[in-house]
C-alpha positions in Angstrom: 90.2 10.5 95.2 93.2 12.3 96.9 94.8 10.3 99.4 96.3 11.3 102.7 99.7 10.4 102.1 99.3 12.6 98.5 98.3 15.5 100.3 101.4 15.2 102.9 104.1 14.6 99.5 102.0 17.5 97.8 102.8 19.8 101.2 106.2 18.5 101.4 106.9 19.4 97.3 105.2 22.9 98.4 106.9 23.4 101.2 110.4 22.2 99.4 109.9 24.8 96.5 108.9 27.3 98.8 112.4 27.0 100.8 113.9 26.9 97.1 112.5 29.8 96.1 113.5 32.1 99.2 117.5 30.8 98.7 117.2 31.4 94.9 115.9 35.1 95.7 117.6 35.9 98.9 121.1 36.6 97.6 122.6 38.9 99.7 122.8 42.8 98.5 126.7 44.5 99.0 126.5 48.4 98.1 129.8 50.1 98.7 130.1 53.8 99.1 133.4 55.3 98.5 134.9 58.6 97.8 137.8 57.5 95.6 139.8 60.9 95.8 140.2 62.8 92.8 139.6 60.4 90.4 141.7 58.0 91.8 144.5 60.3 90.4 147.2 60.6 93.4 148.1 57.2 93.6 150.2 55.4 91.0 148.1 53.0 88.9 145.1 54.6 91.4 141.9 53.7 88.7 142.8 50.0 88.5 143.8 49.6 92.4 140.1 50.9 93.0 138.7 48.9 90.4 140.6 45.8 91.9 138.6 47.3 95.4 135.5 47.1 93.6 135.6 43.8 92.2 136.9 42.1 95.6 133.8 43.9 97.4 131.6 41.9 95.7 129.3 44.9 95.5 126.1 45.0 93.4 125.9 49.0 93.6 129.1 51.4 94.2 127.9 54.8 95.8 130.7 56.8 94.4 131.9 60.5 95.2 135.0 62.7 93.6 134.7 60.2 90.5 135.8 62.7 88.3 138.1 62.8 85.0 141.0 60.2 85.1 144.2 61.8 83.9 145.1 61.5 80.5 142.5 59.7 77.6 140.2 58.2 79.9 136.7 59.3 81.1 135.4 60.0 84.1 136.2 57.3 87.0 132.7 55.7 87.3 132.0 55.8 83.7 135.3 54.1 82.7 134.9 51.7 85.9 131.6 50.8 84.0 133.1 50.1 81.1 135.8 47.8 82.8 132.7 45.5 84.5 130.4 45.8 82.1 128.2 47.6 84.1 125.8 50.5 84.5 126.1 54.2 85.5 124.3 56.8 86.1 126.9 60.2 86.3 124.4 62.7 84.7 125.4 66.4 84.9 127.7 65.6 88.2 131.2 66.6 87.9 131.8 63.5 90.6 128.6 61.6 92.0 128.0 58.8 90.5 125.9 55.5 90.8 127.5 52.4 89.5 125.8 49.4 89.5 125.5 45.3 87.7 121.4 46.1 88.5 119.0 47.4 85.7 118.6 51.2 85.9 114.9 52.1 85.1 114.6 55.7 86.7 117.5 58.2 87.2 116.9 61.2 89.6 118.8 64.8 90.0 118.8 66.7 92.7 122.0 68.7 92.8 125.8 68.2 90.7 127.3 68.7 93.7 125.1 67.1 96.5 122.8 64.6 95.0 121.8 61.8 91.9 120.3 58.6 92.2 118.3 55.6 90.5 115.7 53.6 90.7 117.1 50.1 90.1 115.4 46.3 89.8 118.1 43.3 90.8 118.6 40.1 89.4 114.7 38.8 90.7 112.8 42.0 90.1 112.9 43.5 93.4 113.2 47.6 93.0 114.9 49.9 94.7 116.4 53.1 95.3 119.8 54.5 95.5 121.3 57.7 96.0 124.9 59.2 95.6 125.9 62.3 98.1 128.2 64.5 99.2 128.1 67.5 101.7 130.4 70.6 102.6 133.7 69.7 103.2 134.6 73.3 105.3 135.2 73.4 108.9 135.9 69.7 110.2 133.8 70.1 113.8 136.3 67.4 115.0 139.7 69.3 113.6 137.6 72.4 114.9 137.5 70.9 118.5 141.2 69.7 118.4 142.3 73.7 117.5 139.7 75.0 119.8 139.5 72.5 123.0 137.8 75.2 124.8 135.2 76.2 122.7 131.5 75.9 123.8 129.4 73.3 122.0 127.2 76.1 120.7 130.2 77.4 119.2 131.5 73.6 117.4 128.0 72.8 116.4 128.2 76.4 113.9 130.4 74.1 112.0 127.1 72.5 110.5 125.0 75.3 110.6 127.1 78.4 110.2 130.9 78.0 109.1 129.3 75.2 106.4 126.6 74.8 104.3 125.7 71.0 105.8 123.2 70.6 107.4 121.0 72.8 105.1 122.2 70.7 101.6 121.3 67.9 104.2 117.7 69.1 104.9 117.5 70.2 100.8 118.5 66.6 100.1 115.4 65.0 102.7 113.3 67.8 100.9 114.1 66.6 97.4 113.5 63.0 98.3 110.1 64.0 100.2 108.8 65.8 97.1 110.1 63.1 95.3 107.7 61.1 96.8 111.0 58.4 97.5 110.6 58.6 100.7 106.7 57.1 100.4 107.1 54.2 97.9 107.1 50.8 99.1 110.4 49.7 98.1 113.6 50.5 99.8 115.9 53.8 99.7 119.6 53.9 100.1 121.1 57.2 100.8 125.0 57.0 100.9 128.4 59.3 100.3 130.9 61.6 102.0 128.5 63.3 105.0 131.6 65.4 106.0 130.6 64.9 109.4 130.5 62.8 112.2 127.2 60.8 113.7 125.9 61.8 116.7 126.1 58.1 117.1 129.6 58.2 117.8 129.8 61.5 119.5 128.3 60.1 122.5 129.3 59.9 127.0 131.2 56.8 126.1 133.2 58.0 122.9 134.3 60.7 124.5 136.0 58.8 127.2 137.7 56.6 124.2 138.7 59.4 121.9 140.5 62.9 122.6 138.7 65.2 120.0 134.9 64.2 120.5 131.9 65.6 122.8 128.1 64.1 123.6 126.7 66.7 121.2 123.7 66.4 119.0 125.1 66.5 115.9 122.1 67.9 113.1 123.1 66.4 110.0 123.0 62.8 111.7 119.9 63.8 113.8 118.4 65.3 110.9 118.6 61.9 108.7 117.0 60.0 111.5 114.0 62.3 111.7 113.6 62.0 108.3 112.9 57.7 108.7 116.7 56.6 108.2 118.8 54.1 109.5 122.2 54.0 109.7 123.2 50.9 108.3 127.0 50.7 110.1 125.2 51.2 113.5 122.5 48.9 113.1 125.3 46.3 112.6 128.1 47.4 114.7 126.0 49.8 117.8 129.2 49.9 119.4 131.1 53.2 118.6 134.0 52.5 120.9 134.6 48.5 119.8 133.5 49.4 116.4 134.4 53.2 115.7 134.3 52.7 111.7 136.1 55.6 111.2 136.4 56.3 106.9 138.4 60.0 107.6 141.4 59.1 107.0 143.6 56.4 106.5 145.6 58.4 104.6 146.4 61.6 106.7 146.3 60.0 110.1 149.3 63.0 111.8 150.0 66.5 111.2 153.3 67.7 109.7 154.5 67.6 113.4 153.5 63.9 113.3 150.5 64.4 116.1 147.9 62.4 116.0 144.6 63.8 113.6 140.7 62.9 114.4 139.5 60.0 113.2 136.3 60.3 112.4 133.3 57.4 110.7 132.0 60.8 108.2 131.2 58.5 105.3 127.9 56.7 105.8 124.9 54.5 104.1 121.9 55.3 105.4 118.2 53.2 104.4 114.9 53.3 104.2 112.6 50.4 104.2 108.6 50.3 104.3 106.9 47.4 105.3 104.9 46.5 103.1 107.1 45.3 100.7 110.4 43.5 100.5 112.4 44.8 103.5 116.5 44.9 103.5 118.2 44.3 106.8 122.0 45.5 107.3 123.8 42.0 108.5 127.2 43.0 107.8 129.3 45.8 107.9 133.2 46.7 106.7 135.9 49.3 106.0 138.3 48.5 103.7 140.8 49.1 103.9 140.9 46.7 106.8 145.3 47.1 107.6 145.9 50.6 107.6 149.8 51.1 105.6 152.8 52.7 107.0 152.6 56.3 107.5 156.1 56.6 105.8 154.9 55.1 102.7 154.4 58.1 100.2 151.5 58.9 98.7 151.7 57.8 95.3 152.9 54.7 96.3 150.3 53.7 98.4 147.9 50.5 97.8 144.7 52.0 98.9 144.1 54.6 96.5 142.0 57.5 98.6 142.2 59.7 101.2 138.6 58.7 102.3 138.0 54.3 103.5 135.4 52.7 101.6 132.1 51.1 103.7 130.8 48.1 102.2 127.2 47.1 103.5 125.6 43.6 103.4 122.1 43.5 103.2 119.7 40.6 103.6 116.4 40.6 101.9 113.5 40.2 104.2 109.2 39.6 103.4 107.0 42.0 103.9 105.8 42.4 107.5 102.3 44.0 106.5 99.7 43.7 104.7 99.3 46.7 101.7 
């Protein structure tokens, strides 16, 4: 016969296990995306000073744009960064996207060389996931646009998406692909991260524009169009202030113009996610740009510590249960 006091140390070992369990499997995820800038090739020793970015991250998957040949013997950035951490990578027919990650790799996807690869991955406890590596049209800056044209109408700046660049349609190509993809329907999350080229209409808001010299309220499409599509941007969700927290990635590296004025500064390199519910949600807890101390402007460039012209975002993710039933 079970006793009372067997059933309350049997709940108590259950409950204890349970608790166990969810610690064991709730390590936090880090995904870092980062255009490293011509293959880290304009900065002396630039491969190992973003390797030695990578490893103090603590990242689990690197979203990586312009990792292209590194000059002289060695390979492609995130193939030979692999190779370093005895990682994985997925680089397929990309001259500079890449997806470097310690997960498993189980799927790999192409959309574009230029604009789009990703993976399907499974972590350390078997939870899956999706991760993509872009990169948009770097032409017409709409906030360099706005500082060379203060008087333009915002019909005019927003033809920097639309008109003067090929965004916001390799955007809307890119939410195509992953609809017919069916990625955007599976139960399991979907990170979309790289170099948007482009501002958030998060940012470009009343209140920013009051803060910064060279940004309107505008409804920026690219931004807008991600957030149709079911995305979350994973900087905002942490930090929804754009004026205490501006985030800005573009650039810590050319921060004046030859006359030494003052260039926009600009949060154009994002993570944006996807999570259903009936399955392990993430949830964006933290958020940072690296690098965090921005170096002296009279420091040339082949000497500087950061290695690209772009800051790196790292993410921190916490994994949640699901909140419905399937």
């Amino acid at each position: 016969m079970i006793t009372r006091s067997c059933i309350l140390a049997l709940g108590l070992f259950l409950v204890c296990s349970f608790h166990r369990a969810l610690a064991e499997n709730n390590d936090p995820l880090r995904v870092l995306v980062w255009n490293v800038w011509h293959g880290t090739n304009d900065v002396e020793q630039g491969p190992e000073k973003a390797l030695a970015l990578i490893k103090q991250s603590k990242a689990d998957i690197c979203l990586l744009q312009e990792s292209y040949d590194i000059n002289g013997e060695r390979p492609r950035f995130g193939p030979w960064a692999a190779s370093q951490l005895k990682w994985n990578h997925w680089q397929s027919k990309s001259p500079h996207l890449c997806v470097l990650t310690r997960f498993t790799i189980k799927k790999t996807f192409f959309h574009h060389p230029w604009h789009a690869v990703g993976t399907e991955l499974e972590d350390d406890h078997g939870r899956t996931l999706h991760a993509l590596s872009i990169w948009l049209d770097y032409r017409s800056n709409i906030a360099t646009y706005l500082k060379d044209h203060p008087d333009a109408s915002d019909k005019d700046l927003l033809l920097s998406e639309s008109s003067r660049s090929k965004r916001l349609k390799q955007c809307q190509e890119i939410i195509k692909f992953l609809e017919s993809s069916s990625l955007t329907k599976l139960n399991t999350p979907l990170l979309v991260g790289g170099d948007w080229n482009c501002p958030s209409h998060l940012d470009w808001t009343t209140q920013t524009t009051a803060a910064f010299k060279t940004r309107r309220p505008l409804q920026l499409p690219v931004s807008i169009a991600m957030h149709e599509a079911g995305f979350s941007d994973t900087y905002r969700s942490v930090h929804p202030n754009p004026v205490s927290h501006p985030g800005n990635t573009w650039s810590p590296l050319f921060r004046q113009d030859k006359e030494g004025n003052p260039l926009p500064m600009n949060r154009i390199d994002r993570l944006y996610y996807k999570s259903n519910a009936t399955r392990p949600l993430l949830k964006p807890i933290r958020a940072t740009v690296f690098p965090e101390q921005l170096e002296d402007n009279a420091t040339p460039i082949k000497k500087r510590l950061f290695p690209s012209d772009h800051a790196a975002v790292l993410i921190e993710f916490e994994w949640q249960p699901a909140t419905t039933k399937k």
